[in-house]
DOZATI-749606 format. One line per field, with one value per residue (C-alpha): residue in three letters; residue number from 1; x, y, z. Coordinates in Angstrom, 3 decimals, always signed. Layout:
N
rest	[ALA;...]
nr	[NUM;...]
X	[X;...]
Y	[Y;...]
Z	[Z;...]
//
This chain:
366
rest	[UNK;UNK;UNK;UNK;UNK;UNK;UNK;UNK;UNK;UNK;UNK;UNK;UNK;UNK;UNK;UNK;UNK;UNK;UNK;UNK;UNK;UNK;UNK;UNK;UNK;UNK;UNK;UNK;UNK;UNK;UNK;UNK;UNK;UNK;UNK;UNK;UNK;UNK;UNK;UNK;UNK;UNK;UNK;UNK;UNK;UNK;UNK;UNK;UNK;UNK;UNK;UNK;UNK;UNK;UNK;UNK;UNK;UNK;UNK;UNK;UNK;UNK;UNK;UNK;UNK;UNK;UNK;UNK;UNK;UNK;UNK;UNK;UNK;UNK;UNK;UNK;UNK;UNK;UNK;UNK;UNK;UNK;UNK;UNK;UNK;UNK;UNK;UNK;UNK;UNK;UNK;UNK;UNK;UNK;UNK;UNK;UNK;UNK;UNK;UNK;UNK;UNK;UNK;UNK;UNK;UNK;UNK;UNK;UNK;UNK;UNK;UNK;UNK;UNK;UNK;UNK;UNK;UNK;UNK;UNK;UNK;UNK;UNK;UNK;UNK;UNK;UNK;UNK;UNK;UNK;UNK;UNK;UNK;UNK;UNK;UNK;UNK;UNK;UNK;UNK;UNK;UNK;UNK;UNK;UNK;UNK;UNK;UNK;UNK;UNK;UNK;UNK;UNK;UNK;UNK;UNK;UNK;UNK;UNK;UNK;UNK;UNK;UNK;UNK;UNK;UNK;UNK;UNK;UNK;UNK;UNK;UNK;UNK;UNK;UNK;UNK;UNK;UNK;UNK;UNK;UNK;UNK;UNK;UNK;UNK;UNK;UNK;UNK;UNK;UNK;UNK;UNK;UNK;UNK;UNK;UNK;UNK;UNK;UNK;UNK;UNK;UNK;UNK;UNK;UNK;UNK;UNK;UNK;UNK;UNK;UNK;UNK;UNK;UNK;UNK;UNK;UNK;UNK;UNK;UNK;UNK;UNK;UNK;UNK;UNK;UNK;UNK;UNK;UNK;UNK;UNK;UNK;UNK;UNK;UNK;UNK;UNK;UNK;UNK;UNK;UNK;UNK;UNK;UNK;UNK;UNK;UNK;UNK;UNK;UNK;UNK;UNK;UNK;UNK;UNK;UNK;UNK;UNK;UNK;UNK;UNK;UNK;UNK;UNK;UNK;UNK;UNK;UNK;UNK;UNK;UNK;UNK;UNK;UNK;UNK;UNK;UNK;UNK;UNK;UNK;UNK;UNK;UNK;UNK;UNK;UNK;UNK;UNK;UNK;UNK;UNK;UNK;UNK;UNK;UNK;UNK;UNK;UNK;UNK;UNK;UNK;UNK;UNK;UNK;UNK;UNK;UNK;UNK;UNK;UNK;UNK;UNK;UNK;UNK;UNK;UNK;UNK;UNK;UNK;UNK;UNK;UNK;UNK;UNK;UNK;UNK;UNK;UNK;UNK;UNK;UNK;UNK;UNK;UNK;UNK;UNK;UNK;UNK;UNK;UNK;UNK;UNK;UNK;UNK;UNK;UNK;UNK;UNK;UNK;UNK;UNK;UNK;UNK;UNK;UNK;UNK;UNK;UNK;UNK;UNK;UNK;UNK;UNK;UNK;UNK;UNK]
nr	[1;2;3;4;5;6;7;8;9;10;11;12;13;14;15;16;17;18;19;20;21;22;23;24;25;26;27;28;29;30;31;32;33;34;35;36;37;38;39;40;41;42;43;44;45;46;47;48;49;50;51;52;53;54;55;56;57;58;59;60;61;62;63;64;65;66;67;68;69;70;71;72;73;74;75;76;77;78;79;80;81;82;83;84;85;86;87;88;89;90;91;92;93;94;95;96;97;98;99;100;101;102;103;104;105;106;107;108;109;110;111;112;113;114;115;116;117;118;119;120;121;122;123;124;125;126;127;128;129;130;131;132;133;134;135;136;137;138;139;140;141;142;143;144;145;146;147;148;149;150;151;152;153;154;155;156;157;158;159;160;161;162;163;164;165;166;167;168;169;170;171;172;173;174;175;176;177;178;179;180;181;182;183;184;185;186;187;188;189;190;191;192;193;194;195;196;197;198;199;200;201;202;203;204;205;206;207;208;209;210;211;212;213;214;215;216;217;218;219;220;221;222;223;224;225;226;227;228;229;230;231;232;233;234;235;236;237;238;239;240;241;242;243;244;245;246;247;248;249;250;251;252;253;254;255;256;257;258;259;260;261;262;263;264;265;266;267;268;269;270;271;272;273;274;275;276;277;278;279;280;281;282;283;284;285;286;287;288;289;290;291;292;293;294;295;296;297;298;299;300;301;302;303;304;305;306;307;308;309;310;311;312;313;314;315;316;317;318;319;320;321;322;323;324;325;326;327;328;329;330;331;332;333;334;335;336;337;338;339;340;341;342;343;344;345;346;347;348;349;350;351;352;353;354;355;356;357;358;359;360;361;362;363;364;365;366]
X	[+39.365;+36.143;+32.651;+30.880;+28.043;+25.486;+25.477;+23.458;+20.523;+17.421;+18.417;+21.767;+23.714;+27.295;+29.690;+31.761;+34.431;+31.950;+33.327;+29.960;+26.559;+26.159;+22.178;+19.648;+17.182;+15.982;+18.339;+16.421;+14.407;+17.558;+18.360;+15.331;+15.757;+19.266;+18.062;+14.944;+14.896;+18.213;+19.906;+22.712;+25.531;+28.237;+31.930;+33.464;+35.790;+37.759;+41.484;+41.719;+45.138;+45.534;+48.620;+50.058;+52.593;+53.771;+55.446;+52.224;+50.211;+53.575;+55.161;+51.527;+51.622;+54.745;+54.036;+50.451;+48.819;+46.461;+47.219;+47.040;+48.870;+45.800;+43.983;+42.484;+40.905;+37.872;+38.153;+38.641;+39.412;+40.481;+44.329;+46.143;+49.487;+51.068;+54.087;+56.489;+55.289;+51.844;+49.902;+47.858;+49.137;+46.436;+43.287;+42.839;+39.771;+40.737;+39.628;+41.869;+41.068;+41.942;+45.908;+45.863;+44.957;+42.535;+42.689;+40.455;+41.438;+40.057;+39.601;+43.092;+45.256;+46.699;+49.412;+50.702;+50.274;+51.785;+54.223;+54.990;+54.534;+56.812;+59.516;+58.718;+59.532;+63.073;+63.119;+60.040;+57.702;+55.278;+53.971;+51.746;+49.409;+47.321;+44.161;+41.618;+41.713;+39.961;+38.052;+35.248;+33.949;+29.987;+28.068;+24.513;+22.850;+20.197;+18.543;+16.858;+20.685;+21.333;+17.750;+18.305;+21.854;+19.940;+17.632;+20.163;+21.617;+24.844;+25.789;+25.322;+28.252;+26.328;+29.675;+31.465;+34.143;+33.529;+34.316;+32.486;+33.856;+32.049;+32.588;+35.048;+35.535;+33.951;+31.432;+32.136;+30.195;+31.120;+29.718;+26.435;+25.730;+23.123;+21.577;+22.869;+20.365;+21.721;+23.828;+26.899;+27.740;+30.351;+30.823;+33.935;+33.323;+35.438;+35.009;+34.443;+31.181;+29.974;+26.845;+25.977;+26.109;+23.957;+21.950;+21.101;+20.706;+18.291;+16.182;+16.536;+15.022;+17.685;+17.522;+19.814;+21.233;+24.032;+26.845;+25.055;+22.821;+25.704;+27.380;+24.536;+24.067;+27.933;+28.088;+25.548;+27.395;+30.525;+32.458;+35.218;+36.526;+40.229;+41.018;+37.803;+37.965;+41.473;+44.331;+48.163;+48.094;+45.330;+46.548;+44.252;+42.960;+41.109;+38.746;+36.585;+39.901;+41.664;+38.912;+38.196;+41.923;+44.425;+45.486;+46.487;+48.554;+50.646;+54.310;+55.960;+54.804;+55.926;+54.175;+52.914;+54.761;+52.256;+49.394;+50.409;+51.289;+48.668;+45.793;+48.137;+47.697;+44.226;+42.870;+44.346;+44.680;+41.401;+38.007;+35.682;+32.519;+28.918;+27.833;+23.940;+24.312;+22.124;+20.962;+23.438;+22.622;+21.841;+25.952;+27.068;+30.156;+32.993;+35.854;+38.986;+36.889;+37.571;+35.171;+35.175;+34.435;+33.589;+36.838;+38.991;+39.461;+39.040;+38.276;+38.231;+34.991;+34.866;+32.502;+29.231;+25.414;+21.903;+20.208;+16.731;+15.960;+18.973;+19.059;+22.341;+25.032;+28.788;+31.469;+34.299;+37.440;+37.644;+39.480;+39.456;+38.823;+35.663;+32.235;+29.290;+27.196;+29.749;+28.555;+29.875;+29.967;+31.159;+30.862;+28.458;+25.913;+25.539;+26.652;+26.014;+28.335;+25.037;+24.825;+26.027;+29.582;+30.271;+34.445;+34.913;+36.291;+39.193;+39.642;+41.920;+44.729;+45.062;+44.179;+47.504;+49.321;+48.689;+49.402;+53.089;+53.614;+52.947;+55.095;+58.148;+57.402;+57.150;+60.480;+61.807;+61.301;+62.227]
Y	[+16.248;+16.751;+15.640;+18.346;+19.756;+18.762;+15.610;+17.581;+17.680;+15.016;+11.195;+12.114;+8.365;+8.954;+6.998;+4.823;+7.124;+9.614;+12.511;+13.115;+11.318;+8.631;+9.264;+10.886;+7.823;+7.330;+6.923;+5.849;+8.996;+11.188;+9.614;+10.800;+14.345;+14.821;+13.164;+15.398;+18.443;+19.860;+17.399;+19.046;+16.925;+17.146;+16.139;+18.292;+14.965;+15.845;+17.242;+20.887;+21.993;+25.751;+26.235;+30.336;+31.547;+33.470;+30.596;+28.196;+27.353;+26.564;+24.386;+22.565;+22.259;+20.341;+17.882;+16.811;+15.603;+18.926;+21.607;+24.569;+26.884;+27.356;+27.840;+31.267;+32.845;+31.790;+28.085;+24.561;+21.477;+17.806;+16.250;+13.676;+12.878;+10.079;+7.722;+7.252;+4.432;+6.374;+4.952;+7.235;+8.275;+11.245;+12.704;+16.450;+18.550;+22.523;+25.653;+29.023;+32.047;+35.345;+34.142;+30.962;+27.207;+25.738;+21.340;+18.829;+15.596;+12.451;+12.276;+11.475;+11.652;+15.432;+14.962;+12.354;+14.712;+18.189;+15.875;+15.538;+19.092;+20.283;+17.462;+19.121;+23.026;+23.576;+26.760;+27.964;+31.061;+28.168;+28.074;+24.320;+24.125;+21.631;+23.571;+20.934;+22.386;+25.817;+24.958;+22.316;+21.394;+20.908;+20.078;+21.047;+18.185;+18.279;+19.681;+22.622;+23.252;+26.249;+27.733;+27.007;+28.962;+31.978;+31.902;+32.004;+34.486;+32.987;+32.368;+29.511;+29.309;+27.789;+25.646;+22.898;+23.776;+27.513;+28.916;+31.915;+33.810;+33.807;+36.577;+33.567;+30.618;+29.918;+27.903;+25.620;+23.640;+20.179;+17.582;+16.087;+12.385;+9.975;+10.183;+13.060;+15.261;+15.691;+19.074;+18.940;+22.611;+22.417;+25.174;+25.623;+27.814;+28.338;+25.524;+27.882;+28.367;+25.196;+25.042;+28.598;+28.368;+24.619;+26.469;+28.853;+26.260;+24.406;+27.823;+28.619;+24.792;+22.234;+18.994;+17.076;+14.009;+11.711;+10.230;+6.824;+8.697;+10.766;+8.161;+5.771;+8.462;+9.305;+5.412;+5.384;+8.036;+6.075;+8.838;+6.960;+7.772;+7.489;+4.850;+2.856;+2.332;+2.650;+0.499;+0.579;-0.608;+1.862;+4.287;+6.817;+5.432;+2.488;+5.322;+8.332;+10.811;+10.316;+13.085;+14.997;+15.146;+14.690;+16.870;+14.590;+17.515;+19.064;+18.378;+15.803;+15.075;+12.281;+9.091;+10.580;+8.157;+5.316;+7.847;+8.946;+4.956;+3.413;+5.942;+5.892;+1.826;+2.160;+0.373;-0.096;-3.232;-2.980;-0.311;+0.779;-0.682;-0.553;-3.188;-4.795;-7.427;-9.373;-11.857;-9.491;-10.095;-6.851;-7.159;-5.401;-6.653;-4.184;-1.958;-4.509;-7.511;-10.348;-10.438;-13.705;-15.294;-18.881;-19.744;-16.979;-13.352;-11.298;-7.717;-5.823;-4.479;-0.662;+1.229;+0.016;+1.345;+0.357;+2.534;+4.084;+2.104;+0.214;-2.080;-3.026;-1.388;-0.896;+0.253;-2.451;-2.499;-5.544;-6.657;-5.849;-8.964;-9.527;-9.691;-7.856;-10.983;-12.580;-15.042;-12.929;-13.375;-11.068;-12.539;-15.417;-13.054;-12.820;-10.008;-8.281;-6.057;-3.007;-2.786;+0.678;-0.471;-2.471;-2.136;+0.256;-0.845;+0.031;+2.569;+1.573;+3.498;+2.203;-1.270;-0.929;+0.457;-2.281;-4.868;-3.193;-3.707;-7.059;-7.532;-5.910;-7.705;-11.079;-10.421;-10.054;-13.069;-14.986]
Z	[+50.790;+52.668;+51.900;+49.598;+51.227;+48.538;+50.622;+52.753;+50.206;+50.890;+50.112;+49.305;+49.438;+49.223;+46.841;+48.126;+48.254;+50.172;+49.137;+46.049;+45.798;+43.897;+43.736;+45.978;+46.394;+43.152;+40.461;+37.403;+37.967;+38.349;+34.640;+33.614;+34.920;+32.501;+29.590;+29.559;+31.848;+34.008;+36.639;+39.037;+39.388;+42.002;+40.223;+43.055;+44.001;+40.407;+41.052;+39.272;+38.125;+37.043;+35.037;+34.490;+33.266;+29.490;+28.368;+28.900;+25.885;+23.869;+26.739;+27.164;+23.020;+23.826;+26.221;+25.371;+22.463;+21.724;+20.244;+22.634;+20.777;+19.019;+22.110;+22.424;+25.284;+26.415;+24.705;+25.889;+24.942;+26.179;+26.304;+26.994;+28.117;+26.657;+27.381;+25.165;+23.435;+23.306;+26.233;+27.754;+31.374;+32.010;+30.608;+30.788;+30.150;+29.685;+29.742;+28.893;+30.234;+31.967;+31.363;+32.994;+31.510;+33.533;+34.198;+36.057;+36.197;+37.456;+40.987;+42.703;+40.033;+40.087;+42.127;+39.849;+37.247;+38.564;+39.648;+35.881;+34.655;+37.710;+36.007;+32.329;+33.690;+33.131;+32.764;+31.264;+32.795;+33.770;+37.629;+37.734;+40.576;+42.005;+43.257;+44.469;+47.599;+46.464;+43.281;+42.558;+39.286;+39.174;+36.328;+34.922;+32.684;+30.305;+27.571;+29.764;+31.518;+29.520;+30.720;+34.503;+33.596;+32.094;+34.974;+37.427;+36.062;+34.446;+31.044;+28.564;+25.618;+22.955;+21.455;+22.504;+24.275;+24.475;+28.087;+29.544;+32.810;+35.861;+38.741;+40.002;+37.881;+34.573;+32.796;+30.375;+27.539;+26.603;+24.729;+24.943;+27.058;+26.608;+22.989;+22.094;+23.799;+26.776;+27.217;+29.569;+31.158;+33.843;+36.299;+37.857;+40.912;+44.386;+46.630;+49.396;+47.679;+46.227;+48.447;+47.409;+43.991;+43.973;+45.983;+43.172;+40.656;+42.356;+42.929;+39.356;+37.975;+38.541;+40.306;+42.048;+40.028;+41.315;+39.717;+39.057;+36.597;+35.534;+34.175;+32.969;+29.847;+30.145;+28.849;+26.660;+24.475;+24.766;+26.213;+28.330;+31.794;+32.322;+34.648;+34.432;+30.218;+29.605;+31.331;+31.164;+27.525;+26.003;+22.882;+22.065;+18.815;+20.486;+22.713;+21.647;+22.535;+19.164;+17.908;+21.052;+22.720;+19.711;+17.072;+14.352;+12.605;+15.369;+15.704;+17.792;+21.401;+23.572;+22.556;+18.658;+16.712;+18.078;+17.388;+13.932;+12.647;+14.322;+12.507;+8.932;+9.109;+9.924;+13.079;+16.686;+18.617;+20.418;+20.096;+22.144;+22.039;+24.114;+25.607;+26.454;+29.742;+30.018;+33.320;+35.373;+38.982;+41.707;+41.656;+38.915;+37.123;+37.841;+35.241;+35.002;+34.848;+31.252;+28.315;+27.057;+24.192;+24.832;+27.077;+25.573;+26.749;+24.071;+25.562;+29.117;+30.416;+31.509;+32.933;+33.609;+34.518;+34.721;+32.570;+32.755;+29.201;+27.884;+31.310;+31.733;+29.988;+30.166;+28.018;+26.924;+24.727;+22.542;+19.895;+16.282;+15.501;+17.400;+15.296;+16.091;+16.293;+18.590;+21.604;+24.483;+28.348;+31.026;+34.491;+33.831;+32.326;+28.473;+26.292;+23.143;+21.180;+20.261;+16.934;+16.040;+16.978;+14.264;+13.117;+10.467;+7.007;+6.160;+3.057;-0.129;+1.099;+5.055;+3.550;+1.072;+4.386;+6.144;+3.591;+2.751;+6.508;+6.632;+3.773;+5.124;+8.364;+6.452;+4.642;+7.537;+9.495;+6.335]
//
């Protein structure tokens, strides 16, 4: 894929893929711009799928862990697809409309994926495509997006999820970043005319924000990024998806016996948790790396930021059985588990779940 032409745009710095800017010379500002007014942010390096067909919505049901044939026109949603032992292999955000479901997917990994859905066709009216090549996903950030949409001249659903057609493409809402005041409206428009359509964002009150910034308030909400807070092990109860990807009341689905048990018995292996870093050098520590406790590794960092306020924050999946107060280091530099992501009790009847399991399991190693 080529560089998008918003690199073009004054202090653009590229990331180190180059294909998007990371920031445009001053990050912390750029921050500052989607937590309080309307940043522009180029995501055009995410793989788009477009999926028609009559038989679509119930062959999608069928292979994913959403519920699409509930999905009405002009809707969207997030899925996953899972293994068979329920770890997630993909993360899909969707739009229907006009016909056709609508996927982007993180950067590099559609191929994989149609590769999948071409294995899952038999012979269903289903026609996958992989469509990075001519469609490019931007996204409009802040709580004054929805004004610089009016005064450009396009629309603003007001729910999440809700999709609204453009002349070509569509815009769609999701859910809000940083403290929760940060809307998220992403515009998926031909790539042929990504420059033209920034363009008229920026002349209608937008500013140009990177990906840095981006994903500083992407982390503060804890909403995780496939790739960089999952790994090969991750079920979708440890991570934010089990209420914004799975439907815990549609039928079977590759990998929905691990959902369905794991949420029945109450807590997974590992949650999500964010993370304050403290004495972190100008090298930040990177997604993969060990979060110790004392000597012992007791989580694996995710995605991490410096943020406009918070400092130093990142995103980590830990064990259950790790306290909030816990003495925790990640890379030489201290950590602390923030305070709002303390492990949920669990109710009476998860608590008696749990404790006929272990019964059963004791018996049975007697």
């Amino acid at each position: 894929m080529t560089a998008s032409p918003l690199l073009s745009l004054p202090g653009a710095v590229p990331e180190e893929g180059g294909q998007v800017a990371h920031h445009y010379g001053d990050p912390l500002r750029e921050q500052r711009t989607l937590a309080e007014g309307a940043g522009l942010v180029d995501r055009s390096d995410r793989d788009v799928l477009v999926v028609p067909g009559a038989d679509r919505l119930s062959w999608l049901h069928s292979i994913t862990s959403q519920h699409f044939e509930r999905l009405t026109d002009g809707a969207g949603s997030e899925a996953l697809v899972l293994s068979p032992n329920g770890h997630v292999e993909h993360h899909l955000v969707v739009a229907e409309l006009a016909g056709s479901t609508w996927a982007d997917v993180e950067p590099g990994t559609g191929t994989e994926l149609l590769g999948f859905l071409d294995r899952m066709r038999f012979m269903l009216r289903v026609e996958p495509q992989l469509v990075t090549d001519r469609w490019a996903l931007l996204s409009l950030v802040g709580p004054e997006a929805p004004g610089v949409l009016a005064a450009a001249g396009l629309p603003a659903p007001d729910e999440e999820y809700a999709v609204a057609p453009l002349e070509t493409g569509f815009v769609r809402r999701m859910p809000p970043i940083g403290d929760g005041g940060a809307a998220v409206l992403d515009l998926l428009v031909p790539r042929a005319a990504l420059g033209e359509v920034a363009d008229r964002l920026l002349a209608a009150g937008a500013r140009p924000a990177g990906t840095w910034a981006y994903d500083a308030l992407r982390v503060e909400a804890r909403r995780p990024r496939f790739g960089f807070d999952s790994d090969h092990r991750t079920i979708p109860n440890e991570l934010e998806w089990l209420t914004t990807a799975v439907h815990l009341e549609k039928g079977c689905y590759r990998g929905q016996e691990t959902v369905a048990r794991v949420h029945n018995l109450g807590r997974p292996p590992r949650r999500l948790v964010l993370l304050h870093l403290d004495g972190v050098s100008e090298d930040l520590p990177v997604a993969g790396d060990p979060v110790l406790a004392g000597t012992r590794t007791v989580g694996r960092l995710g995605s991490v930021a410096r943020h406009h306020e918070l400092g130093v924050i990142a995103l980590a999946l830990v064990k259950q059985s790790v306290g909030p107060d816990a003495a925790l280091t990640v890379g030489g530099s201290t950590a602390a588990i923030d305070p709002d992501d303390t492990a949920p009790e669990l109710d009476e009847t998860r608590a008696a779940a749990r404790d006929r399991v272990r019964a059963v399991r004791s018996a049975t190693i007697r």
